[in-house]
N, C-alpha and C positions, 0 to 999 in steps of 0.2 A: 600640044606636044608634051611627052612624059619626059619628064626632065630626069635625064641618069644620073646615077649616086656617085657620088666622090669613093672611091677608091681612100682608102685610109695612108697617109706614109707612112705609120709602122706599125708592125703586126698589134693586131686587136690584145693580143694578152701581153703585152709592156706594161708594165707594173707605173703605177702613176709616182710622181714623185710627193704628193700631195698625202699616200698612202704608208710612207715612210715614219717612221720616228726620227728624231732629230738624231739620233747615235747612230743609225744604220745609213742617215743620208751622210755624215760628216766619213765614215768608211768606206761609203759606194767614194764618195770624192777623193779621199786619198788612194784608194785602189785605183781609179779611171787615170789618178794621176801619174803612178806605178809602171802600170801597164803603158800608158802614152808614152813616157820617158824609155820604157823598156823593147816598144815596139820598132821605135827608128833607129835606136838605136843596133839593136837585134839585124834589123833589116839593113842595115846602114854597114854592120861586119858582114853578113850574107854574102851582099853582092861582092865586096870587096874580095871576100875569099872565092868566090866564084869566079870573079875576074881574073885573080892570080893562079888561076885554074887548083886551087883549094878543094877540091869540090867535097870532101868529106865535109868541112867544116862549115863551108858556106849552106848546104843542103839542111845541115841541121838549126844553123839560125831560122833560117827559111820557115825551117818547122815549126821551128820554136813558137817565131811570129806568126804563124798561123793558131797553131794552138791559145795563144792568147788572146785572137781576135776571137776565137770562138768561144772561150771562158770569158771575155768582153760582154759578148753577147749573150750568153745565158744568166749573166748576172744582172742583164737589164730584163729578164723575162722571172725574177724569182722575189718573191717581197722577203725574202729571207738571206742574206747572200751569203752565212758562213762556210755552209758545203763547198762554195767555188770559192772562199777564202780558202780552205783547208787544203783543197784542190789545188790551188796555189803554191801556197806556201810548200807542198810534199811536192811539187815540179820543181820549184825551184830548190830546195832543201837534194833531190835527184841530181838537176845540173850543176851545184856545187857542188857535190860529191864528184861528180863526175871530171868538174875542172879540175880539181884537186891531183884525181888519178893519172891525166893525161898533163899535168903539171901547166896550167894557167897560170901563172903566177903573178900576170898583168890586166892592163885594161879592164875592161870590164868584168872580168869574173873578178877581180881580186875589189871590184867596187860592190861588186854583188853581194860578195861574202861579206863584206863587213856592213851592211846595209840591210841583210839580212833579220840583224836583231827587232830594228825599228820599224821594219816591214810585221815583222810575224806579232810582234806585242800590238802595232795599233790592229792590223784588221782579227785577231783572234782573241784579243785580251790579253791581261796578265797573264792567267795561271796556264792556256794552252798556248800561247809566246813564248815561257818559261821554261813550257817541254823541249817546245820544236828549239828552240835557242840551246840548250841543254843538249838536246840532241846533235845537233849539228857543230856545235862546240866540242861536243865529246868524238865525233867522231872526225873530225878534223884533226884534233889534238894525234886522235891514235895514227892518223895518216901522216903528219907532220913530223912524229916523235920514229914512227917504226915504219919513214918509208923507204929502206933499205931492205928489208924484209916483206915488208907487203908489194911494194913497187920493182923492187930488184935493183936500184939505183937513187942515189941522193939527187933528188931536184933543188929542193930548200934549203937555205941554208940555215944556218940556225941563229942569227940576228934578222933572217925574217922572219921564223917560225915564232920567235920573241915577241917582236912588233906585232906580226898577223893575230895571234893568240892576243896579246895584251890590249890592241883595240878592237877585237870582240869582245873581250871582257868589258870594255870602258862601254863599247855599243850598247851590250845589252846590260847592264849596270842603268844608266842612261835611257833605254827605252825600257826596261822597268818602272823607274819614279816617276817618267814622262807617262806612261800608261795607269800609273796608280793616282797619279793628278787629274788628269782626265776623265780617267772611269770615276774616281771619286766629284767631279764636276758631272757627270751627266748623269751619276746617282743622287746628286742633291736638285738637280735639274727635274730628275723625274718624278722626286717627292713632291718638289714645289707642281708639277703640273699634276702627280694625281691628289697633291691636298687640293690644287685649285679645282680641279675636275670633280673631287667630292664638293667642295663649297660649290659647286656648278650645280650640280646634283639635289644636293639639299635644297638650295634655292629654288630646281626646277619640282620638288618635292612641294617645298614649301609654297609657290605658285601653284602647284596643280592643288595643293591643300584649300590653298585660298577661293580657289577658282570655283571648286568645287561647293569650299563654303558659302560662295557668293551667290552659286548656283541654285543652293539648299536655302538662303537667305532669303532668297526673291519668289522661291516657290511658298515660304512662309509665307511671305510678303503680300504676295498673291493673294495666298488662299484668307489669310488673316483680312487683307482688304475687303476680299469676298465675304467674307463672315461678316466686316462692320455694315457693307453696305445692306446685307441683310438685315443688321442691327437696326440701322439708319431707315430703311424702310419700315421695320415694325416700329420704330418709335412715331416715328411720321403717322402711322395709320392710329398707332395709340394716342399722339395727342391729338391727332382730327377727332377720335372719340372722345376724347376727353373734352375737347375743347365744345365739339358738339354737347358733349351732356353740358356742362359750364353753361354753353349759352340756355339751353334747355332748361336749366336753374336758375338761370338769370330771368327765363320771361315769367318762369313761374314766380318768383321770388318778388317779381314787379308787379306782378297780378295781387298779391295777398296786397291784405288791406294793414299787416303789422311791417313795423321797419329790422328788419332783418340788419344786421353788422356784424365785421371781422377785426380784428386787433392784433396787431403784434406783438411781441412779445414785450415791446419796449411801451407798449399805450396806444398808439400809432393809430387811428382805422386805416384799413387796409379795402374794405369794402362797403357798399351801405346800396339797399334798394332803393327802388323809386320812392315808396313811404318815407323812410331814410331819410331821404332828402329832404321830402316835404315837411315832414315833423321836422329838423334839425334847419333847416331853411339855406343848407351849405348845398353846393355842388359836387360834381365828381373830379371838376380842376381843382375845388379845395382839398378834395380827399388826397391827390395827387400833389399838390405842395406841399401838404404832410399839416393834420392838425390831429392835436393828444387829447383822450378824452378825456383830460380834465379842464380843459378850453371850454366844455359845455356846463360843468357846475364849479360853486362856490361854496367856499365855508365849510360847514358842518358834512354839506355832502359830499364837498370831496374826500373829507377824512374817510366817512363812512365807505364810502365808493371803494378806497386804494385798500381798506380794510375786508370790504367782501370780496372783490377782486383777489385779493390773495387767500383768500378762503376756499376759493374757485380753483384755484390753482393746487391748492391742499386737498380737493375733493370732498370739502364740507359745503355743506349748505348756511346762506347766507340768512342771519334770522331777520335780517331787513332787506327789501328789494323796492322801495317806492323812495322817489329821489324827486327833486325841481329841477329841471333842465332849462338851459338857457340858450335858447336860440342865435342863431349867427345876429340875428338883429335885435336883440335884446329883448325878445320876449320868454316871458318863463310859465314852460309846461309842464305841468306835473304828468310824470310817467312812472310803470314800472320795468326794472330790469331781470331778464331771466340770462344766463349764462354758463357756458359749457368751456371748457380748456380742450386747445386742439392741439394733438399729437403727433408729431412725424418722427417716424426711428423711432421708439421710444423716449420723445426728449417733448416735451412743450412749447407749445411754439408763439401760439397767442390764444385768442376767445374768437369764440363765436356764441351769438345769441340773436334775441330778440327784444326790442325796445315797445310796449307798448303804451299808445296816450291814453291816460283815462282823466281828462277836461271834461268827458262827458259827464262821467263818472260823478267826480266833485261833485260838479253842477246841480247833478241832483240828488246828489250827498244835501248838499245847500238848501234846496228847496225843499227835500225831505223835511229837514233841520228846523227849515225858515214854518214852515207847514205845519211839526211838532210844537214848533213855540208859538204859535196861532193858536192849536188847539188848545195846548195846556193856559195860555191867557184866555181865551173862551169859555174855559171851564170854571177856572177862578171867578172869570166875571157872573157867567151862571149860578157858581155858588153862593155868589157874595150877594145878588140881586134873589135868590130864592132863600140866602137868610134875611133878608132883608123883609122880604114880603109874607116870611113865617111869622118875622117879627112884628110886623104893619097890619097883619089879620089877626094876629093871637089878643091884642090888645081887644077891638075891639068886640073880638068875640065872647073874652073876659066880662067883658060889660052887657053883654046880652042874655051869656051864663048867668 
């Protein structure tokens, strides 16, 4: 089943009160209050004059009250209510005039008029309160002062016209500074809410600033991610190459029959091949505990050593390169060293070289040696046994001559 709409209780275009400013709700309130006080009361002399068969008089409250209900009502259908303020105030500013001429001079008109001031200053303002107050004080005055000639007959006397006049004057005297208190309260009211509504503003500015930069932050963010993980990947594939050639260098480097080594900058080996090893009799956990090469010579060649070493590092050539090395176990090889300084950024970092043994060498340096001073005693001995035998046949050859 289709369930039917609700019917609204009052008309769709009633202005909300949520829609109001706080100056136009604090005037709709004292108007509704105006009117309410004015409507039974209205209606309340109506009947009574109609009762007492009045019927002029009663007929016109009647109206009156009608009229209001429907200036009630259009004031609840408009976000603006001064038009039906203005509307207002000129009916009633009419029906004072009016009581005036048919001489009121009690009840409720004579509440009207002087209530008058404080009506027209709150719902119009000062400066159009000021007119219509002005206005209707002036034209009282002229009714009150010359209504022998405008009326044809003295209603007033003239200790009421005194009273009547002097608390008009106090009224709107009165609702004057009470409307410039006010208005000056809902002028500093509405600074304070449109500074707050700019700092609202700002803030929502400054959020949307932020938001935005957060926005732009993260798409940096992103993309710059993006770019390292690229980075991250090409580095990754570069050191798998790199590391591949390294080891690639490493089995070649263990194949040669020379000992190949790395030094840092402080002395340090930092690497040594299979040879390396062999000749130096240390491991690659010892290279990893950290030993200085001058662990491996003594004396005279470590001077020499720290001295071509830094010649190396000078980029002069060393005029000596053959040293005695002493093994982790204390044997001593004579080797030569060749060496190069390695460069990173343009800064020095350590050596690389090559260590070769020549024990062989010596060896038969020695037996060369040992071999030479064989022959050269051979030859002596030669010479000395063929002077000898020059001398041994000269003799008796002498005697045979």
């Amino acid at each position: 089943m289709n369930k039917k709409k609700r019917k609204p209780k009052f008309p769709v275009n009633i202005v909300s009160l949520y829609e109001l400013d706080k100056d136009e709700l604090n005037k709709r309130q004292i108007f509704v209050f105006f009117l309410f006080l004015m409507v039974p009361t209205l209606a309340f002399y109506g009947i009574m004059h109609l009762l007492s068969e009045n019927w002029e008089n009663g007929i016109q409250n009647l109206i009156m009250v009608v009229v209001l209900l429907l200036v009630l009502i259009l004031q609840r259908r408009l976000k603006n209510g001064n038009h039906v303020y203005r509307l207002t105030i000129a009916l009633l500013t009419v029906l004072i005039i009016y009581w005036l001429i048919e001489g009121y001079s009690g009840g409720t008109s004579s509440l009207w008029l002087l209530v008058f001031p404080l009506v027209a200053f709150t719902l119009l303002g000062r400066n159009e309160g000021t007119l219509w107050s002005l206005l209707v004080f002036t034209i009282s005055m002229i009714i009150l002062i010359n209504q022998e000639s405008l009326l044809g007959k003295t209603i007033y006397s003239v200790p009421f016209t005194l009273r009547f006049l002097s608390v008009f004057v106090l009224m709107g005297i009165f609702s004057f500074f009470n409307e410039s208190v006010r208005a000056g309260f809902w002028q500093r009211l509405k600074e304070e809410r449109n500074n707050l509504q700019s700092e609202i503003d700002v803030r929502k500015n400054t959020e949307l600033a932020l938001q935005k930069a957060q926005t732009n932050l993260e798409a940096r963010i992103e993309a710059r991610t993006l770019e390292l993980l690229k980075t991250v990947d090409e580095l990754k594939h570069e050191i798998a190459d790199r590391k591949k050639a390294e080891d690639r260098f490493r089995q070649m480097a263990d194949l040669l029959p020379l000992s190949i080594y790395e030094l840092d900058r402080d002395g340090n080996f930092t690497y040594s091949n299979f040879q390396g090893y062999k000749v130096t009799e240390y491991t690659q956990e010892d290279i990893e505990r950290g030993i200085h090469v001058l662990e491996l010579f003594e004396g005279e060649d470590q001077e020499r050593l720290i001295h071509n070493l830094e010649m190396v590092y000078d980029n002069k050539l060393p005029p000596d390169n053959e040293y005695t090395m002493i093994t982790k176990y204390g044997k001593r090889v004579p080797i030569l060293i060749y060496s190069v300084k390695i460069v990173e950024g343009g800064t020095p970092v350590g050596l690389r070289g090559i260590v070769i043994d020549i024990t062989d060498r010596k060896e038969f340096e020695r037996e060369i040696l040992a071999a030479k001073e064989a022959a050269e005693k051979a030859n002596v001995a030669k010479s000395n046994f063929l002077a000898t035998m020059s001398h041994e046949l000269r003799t008796p050859m002498n005697g045979v001559l």
